[in-house]
N, C-alpha and C positions, 0 to 999 in steps of 0.2 A: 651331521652325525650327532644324535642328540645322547647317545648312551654311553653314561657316566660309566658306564663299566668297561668301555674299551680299554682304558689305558690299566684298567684292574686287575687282570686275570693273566695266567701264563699260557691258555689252550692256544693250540697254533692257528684254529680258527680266527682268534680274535689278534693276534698280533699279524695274521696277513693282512686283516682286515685293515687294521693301526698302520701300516706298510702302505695300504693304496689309499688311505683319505694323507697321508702323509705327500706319497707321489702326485697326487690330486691339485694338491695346493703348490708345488713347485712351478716355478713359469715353465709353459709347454716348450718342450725339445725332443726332437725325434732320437737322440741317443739315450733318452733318460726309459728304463724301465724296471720291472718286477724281476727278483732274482732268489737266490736261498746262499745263507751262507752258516757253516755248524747243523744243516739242517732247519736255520730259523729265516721265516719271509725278509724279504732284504730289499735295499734301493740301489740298482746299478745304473754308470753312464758308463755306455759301449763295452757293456760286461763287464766293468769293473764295480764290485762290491763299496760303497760310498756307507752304508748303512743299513744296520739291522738290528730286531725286534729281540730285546736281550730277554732274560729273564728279570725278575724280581722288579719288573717297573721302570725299564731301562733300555733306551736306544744308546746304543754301540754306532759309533764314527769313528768314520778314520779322515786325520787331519794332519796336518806337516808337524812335526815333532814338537818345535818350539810352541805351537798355539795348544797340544795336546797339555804339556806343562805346564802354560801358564793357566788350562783351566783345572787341574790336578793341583796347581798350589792355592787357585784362588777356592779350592772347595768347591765349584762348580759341578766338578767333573770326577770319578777314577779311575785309576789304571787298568788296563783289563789283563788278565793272565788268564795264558792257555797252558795250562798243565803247572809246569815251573817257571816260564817264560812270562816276562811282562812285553807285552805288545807296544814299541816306541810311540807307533804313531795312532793307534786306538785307542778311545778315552768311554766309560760308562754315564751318559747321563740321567740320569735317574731322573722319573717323571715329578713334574711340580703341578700338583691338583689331578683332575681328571677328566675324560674326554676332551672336546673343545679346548680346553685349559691350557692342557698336557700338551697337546697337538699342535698349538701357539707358541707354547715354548721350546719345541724340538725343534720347530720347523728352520731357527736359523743354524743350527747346526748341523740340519741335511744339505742345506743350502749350501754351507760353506765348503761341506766333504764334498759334492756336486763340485763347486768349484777348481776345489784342490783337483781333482782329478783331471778336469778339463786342463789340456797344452795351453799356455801361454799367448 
């Protein structure tokens, strides 16, 4: 994907788009696939929501609490609120560069919501 504008724009064309070069690069598993969540393209294992295409330049994860905090304290990451509520175990990463870039740097934090989701 050579278009610097993927990780640019809020149209939902291009954040499904951001969604499957993302799912692309995850090691193959037949539980892993494309989903929606709020209405925005998303990454699920066995229908569970791991990740989705926020607005303002921003993949949304959900990760076990304590890792969501410590990337909210180290600046990394922010907390995500739906209405009044703050989301424990969802954190906002905001895009670092663009296209290719952007998509290097999400990709271990799909990986690891991937993870978390997966039983032990």
């Amino acid at each position: 994907m050579e278009d610097a504008g993927l990780v640019t724009t809020d149209d939902q064309e291009t954040r499904a788009a951001l969604m499957a070069a993302l799912l692309k690069r995850l090691p193959p598993d037949k539980g892993l696939g494309l989903g929606t969540m709020f209405r925005s393209p998303a990454i699920s294992w066995r229908g569970n929501i791991v990740a989705f295409a926020g607005r303002r330049r921003r993949l949304i994860v959900k990760l076990p609490q304590r890792r969501a905090n410590e990337l909210i304290d180290a600046g990394s990451a922010e907390p995500v609120t739906m209405g009044r509520r703050t989301m424990r175990e969802w954190v906002a990463v905001p895009a670092q560069g663009a296209g290719e870039e952007a998509l290097d740097a999400w990709l271990p934090y799909v990986a690891e919501g991937v993870a978390n989701a997966q039983p032990s």
